[in-house]
N, C-alpha and C positions, 0 to 999 in steps of 0.2 A: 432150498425149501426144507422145513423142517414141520413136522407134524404137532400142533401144539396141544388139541386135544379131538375128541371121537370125532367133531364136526368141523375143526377150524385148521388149515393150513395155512404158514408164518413163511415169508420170502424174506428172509434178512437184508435188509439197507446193505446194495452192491454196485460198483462200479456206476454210480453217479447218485444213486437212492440217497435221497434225503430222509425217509422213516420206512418204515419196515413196511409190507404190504399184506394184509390178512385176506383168507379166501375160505368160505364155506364150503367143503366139500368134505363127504367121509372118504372111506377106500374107493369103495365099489364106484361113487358120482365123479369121483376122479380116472378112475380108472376107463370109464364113460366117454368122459367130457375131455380127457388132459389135451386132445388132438386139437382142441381147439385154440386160435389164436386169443383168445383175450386175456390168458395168463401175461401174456409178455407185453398186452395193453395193460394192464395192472401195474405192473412192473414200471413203465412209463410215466404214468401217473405220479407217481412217485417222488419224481423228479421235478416237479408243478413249485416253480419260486413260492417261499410261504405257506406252504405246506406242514399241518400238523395233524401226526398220524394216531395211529396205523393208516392208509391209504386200504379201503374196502372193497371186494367183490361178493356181491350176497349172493344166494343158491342158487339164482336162476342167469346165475352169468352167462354171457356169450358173448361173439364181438360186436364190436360198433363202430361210428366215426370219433378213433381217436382214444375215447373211454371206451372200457367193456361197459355193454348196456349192464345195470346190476353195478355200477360203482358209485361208490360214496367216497368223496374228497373235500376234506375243508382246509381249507388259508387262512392264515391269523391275516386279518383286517388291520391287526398293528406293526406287521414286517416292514421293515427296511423305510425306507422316503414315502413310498406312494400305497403299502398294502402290500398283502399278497394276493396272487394273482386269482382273477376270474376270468372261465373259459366255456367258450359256447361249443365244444366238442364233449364237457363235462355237464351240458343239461336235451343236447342233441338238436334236432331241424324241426321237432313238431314239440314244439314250450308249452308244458303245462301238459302233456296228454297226462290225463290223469282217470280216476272210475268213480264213478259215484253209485248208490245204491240207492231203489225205491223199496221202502217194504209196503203190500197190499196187506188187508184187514180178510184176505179170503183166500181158500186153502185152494191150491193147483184144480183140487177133487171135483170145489165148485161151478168150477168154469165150464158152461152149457158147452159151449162152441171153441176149443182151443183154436182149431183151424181157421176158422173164421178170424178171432182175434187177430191170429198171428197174419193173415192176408192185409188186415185193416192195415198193423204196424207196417209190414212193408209198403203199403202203399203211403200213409202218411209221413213217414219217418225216411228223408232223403239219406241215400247215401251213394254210395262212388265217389270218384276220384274226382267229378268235375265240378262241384259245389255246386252243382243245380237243386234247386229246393228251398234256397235259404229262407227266412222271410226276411221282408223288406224294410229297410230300417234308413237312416237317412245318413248325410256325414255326420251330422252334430252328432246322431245314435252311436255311431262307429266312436268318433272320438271321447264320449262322455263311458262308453264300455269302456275304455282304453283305460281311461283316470278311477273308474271307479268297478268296475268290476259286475259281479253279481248284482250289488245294488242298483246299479242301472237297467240291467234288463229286466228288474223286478218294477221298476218306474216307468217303464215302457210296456208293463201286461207279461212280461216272458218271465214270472217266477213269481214264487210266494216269499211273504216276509217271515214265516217261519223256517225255511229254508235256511237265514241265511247265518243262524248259529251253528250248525253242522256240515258247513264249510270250513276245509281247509282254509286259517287266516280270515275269516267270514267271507271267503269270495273274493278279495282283492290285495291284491301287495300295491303297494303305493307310488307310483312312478311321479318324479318331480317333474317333467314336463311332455312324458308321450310323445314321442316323436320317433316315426318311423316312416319308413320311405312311403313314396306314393304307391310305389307299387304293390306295398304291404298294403295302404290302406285299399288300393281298387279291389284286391282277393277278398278284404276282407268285408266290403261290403255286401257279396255276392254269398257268402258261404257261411254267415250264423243261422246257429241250428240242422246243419250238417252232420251226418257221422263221420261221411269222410270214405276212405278203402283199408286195405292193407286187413292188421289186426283189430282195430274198431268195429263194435260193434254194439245193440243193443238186444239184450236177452230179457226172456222170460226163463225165471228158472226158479223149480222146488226146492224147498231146504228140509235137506236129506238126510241129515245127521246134526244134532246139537251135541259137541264135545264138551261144551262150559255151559252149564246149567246159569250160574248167577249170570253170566255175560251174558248168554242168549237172550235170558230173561229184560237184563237191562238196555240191550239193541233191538227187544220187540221182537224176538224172534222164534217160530214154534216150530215145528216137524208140518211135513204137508203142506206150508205155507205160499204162496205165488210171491214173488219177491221179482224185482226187475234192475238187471244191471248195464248200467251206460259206459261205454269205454272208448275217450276219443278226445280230441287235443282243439290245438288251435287253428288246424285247417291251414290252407295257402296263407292266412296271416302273417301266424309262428314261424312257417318255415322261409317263408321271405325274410323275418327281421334276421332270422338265423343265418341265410343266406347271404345275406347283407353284410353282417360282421364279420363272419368269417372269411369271406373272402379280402374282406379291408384288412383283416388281421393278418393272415395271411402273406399278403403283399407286403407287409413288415419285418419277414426271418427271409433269411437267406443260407442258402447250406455253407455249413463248414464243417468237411470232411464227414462223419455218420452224422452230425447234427445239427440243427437249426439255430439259427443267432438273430438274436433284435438288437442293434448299435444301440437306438436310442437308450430302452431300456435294462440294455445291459445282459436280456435276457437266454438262456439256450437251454433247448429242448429237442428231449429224443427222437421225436415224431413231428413234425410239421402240424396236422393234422388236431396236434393239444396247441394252437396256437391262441395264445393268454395276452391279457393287459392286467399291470398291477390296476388294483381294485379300484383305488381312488385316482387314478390316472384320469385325462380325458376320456378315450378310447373306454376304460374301464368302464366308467360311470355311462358314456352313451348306453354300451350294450346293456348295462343292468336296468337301465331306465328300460329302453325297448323292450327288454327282453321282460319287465314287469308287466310294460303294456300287452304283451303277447300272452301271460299268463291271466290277465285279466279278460281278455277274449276268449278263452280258453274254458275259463271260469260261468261267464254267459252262455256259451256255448251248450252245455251241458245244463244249462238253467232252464236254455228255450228248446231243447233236447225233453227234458223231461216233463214241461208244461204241453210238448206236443203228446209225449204218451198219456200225460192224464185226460184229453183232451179223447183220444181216443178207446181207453179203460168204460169212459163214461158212456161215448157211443155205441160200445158196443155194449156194455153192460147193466148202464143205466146209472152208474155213480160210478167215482173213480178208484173204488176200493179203498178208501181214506190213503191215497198214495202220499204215504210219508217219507222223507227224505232222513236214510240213517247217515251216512255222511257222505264227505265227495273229499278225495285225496288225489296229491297230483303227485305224477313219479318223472315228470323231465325238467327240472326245478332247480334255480340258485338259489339259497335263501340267506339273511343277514339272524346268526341266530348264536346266544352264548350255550358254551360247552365248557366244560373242566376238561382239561389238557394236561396230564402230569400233574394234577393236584391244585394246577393253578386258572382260573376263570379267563377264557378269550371267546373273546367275539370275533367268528368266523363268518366265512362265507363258504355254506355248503353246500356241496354240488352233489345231487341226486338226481343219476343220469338211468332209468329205469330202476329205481329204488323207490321205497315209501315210507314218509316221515312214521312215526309209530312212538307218540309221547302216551308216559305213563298216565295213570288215571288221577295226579295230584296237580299240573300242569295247570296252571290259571286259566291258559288260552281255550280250554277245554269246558264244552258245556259240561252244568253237575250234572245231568244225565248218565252220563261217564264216568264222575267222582270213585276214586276204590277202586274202576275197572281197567282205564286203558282206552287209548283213541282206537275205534273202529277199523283196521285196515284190511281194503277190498284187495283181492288178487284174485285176479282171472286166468281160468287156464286156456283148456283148449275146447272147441265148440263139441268134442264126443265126449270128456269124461267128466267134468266139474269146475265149479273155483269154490272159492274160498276165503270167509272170514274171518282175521285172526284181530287180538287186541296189543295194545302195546303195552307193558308192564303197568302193572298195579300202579305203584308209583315208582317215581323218578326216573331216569334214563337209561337205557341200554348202552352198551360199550361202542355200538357204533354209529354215533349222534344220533342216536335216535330216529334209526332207520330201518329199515326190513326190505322183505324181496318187493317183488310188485306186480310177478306173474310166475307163469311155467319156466318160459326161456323157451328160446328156439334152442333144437337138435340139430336142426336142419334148413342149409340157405334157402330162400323162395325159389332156386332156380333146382339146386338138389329134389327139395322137395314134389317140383311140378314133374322131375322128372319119375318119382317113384312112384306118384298118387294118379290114378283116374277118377276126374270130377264126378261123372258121373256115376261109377262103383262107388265112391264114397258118400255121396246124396242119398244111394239106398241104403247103404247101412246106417248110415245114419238114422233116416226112416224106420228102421228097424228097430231098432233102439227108443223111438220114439218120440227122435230129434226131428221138428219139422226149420230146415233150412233155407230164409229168402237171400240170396244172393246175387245183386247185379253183375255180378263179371265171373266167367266161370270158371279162369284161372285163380280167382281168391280160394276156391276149397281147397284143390291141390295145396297153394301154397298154408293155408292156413288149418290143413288136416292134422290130427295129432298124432299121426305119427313124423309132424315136422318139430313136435314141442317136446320138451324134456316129463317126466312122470311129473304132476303137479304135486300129489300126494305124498311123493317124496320131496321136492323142492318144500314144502309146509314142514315136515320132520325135520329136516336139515336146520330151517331158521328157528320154530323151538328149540330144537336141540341144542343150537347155538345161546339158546338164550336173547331173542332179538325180540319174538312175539310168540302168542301161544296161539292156538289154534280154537276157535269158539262155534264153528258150525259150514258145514261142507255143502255146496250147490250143488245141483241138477240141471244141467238146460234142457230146458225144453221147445222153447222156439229159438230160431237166430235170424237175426238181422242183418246182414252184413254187406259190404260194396262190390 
């Protein structure tokens, strides 16, 4: 490991490294963090047939299955017979978690009854682990989300049609035939419009500081303003399709000596766990199809997520505070997308496995609302101190596909964590502070207290510092929602 500059550490291409591997960390967030295992998931990566580097860990790395959550890995789609490789340990079990942001037209100040509000959300706004809540939709519903994304729950009443430009991709990647098991589809009829458990949630939160005046201005953004953030994936769906492949995959390597072999493919890898099919393979192509479909429920999700909160803004307030939708980005993501590689144009497939795409402000795909600025990206931290929106370069693309972090990062496993935190000591500081917190299960505070999460403030320095996105205006919560 060599130090390459104040923010970025270089792991030279070794003992099976096919590119080098970059990791955002200064002294001190290294010095922090180094105990943790996902450096040498990094490392791993690495090794991914088809791989064209640097191979990425952004600021808020930690471990995961297989990737460190925080890594960015792309495949030339042109390697060898079939592609390079895509892998469902490189976009994780819940496809698509991703955040989306509402801005209100009224300042936190305004708000008669905060208490009150935040009772309404928790009562109208399902969440836990068991997808009870969903509404009800039919198979044809389920399968026509699957193929089309956003647009469909927008055709069923669960979204607006201005929504669906400040969507990541407009709300849908394209799957050629959706197909995914039945047992994906029975979760998944039960649990749209879910938040779900774990780190999911849905906030009310003040914005507390504008660092980029033109940005703020351009994402509608002022000091004192009530802003609301959704954070939350595709439910029992995603992680079935996840489930599904991975385990098929799986059942394809077999050890030999430290590492894993696939006959057919010819393939071997360090870890089991990175278990890949080249891209245009069968195998390939199923999981990218499903795993599209699972990004497009994911996508709805968060559509009839936040048609439920406007629904409730208006009940209690009397209008729904012109709840507008700044954008919605997803961070557990393959995506089919061109990059410049050594100078030269390839079409990869990138895997953003807790990472967040972050295109400049010249980017076609990008409403001109944006033009000049930089795509919107949400990062949440932890439910005592803030999150955080940053934009993605002015124009053109950052050095690591056009990526950035996508939270705090855990510090700390759910299991460390329950053992340091008591629920209830922390419910009242929180209170203190001014945090009011609904939570169905009472082990989510423990695990999801901040002293389980890395500084977020610093995770944000790190990734401008890097040069990846800049920072344009810092949250406040002030209610939470969570499972």
């Amino acid at each position: 490991m060599e130090r390459e500059d104040e923010f970025v550490l270089r792991i030279k291409a070794h003992d099976g490294m096919l590119v080098d591997a970059l990791l955002i960390a200064d002294e001190e967030h290294w010095n922090k963090q180094s105990d943790d295992r996902s450096p040498q998931q990094l490392v791993n990566t690495a090794h991914l047939p088809g791989i064209v580097g640097p191979a990425w860990a952004m600021a808020d790395w930690h471990f995961g299955y297989g990737f460190p959550i925080g890594g960015v890995v792309a495949t030339d789609l042109d390697w060898g017979d079939a592609g390079g490789v895509i892998s469902p340990g490189g976009v994780g079990f819940d496809i698509n978690c991703g955040v989306r942001l509402v801005t209100l037209d009224i300042d936190a100040s305004q708000i008669p009854d905060l208490k009150s509000l935040g009772l309404s959300l928790a009562k109208d706004i399902p969440a836990g682990a068991s997808g009870r809540g969903g509404v009800e939709i039919s198979e044809s519903d389920l399968d026509a989300i699957g193929m089309e994304g956003t647009r469909a729950a927008v055709d069923i009443g669960w979204g607006e049609d201005s929504d669906l430009g400040r969507i990541e991709s407009g709300g849908v990647l394209v799957p050629e035939e959706g197909n995914v098991s039945e047992r994906a589809k029975k979760r998944g009829l039960r649990a749209l419009g879910t938040l779900g458990s774990g780190n999911h949630f849905l906030e009310l939160q003040v914005v507390e500081q504008i660092v980029d005046a033109e940005a703020g201005r351009a994402f509608g953004l002022h000091t004192g303003q009530l802003v609301a953030m959704i954070h939350t994936g595709s439910r029992g769906f995603g992680h079935q399709v996840c489930s599904d492949h991975v385990q098929q995959l799986e059942r394809g390597y077999r050890a030999r000596g430290n590492e894993w072999h696939h006959e057919e493919w010819n393939l071997t890898l360090p870890d089991r766990q990175l278990a890949a099919a080249p891209f245009h393979s069968k195998q390939g192509q199923a999981y990218f199809d499903a795993m599209c479909t699972a990004a497009n429920y994911a996508f709805a999700n968060r559509s009839v997520l936040t048609q439920r909160l406007r629904k409730v803004l208006k009940q209690e307030l009397g209008r729904d505070g012109s709840a507008t939708l700044l954008y919605d980005v997803a961070h557990n993501i393959a995506k089919v997308e061109n990059h410049v590689v050594h100078g030269k144009s390839c079409q990869c497939c990138v895997h953003r496995k807790g990472a967040t795409r972050a295109l400049g402000g010249d980017n076609a795909e990008l409403s001109s609302a944006f033009s000049g600025i930089g795509q919107p990206v949400m990062v949440p931290g932890d439910m005592g101190t803030a999150s955080w929106i940053l934009a993605g370069p002015r124009k053109g693309e950052n050095r690591a596909f056009s990526s950035s972090c996508h939270g705090a990062g855990r510090a700390l496993s759910r299991t460390a964590a329950r053992k340091l935190v008591d629920s209830e000591t922390l419910l009242g500081e929180l209170a203190q502070m001014g945090i009011t917190v609904h939570a169905k299960t009472p082990n989510i505070l423990a695990e999801e207290a901040p002293a389980a999460y890395k500084d977020v403030d610093e995770v944000i320095r790190l990734t401008s510092g890097a040069g990846l996105a800049r920072p344009v205006a810092r949250l406040r919560p002030l209610v939470v929602i969570k499972g």
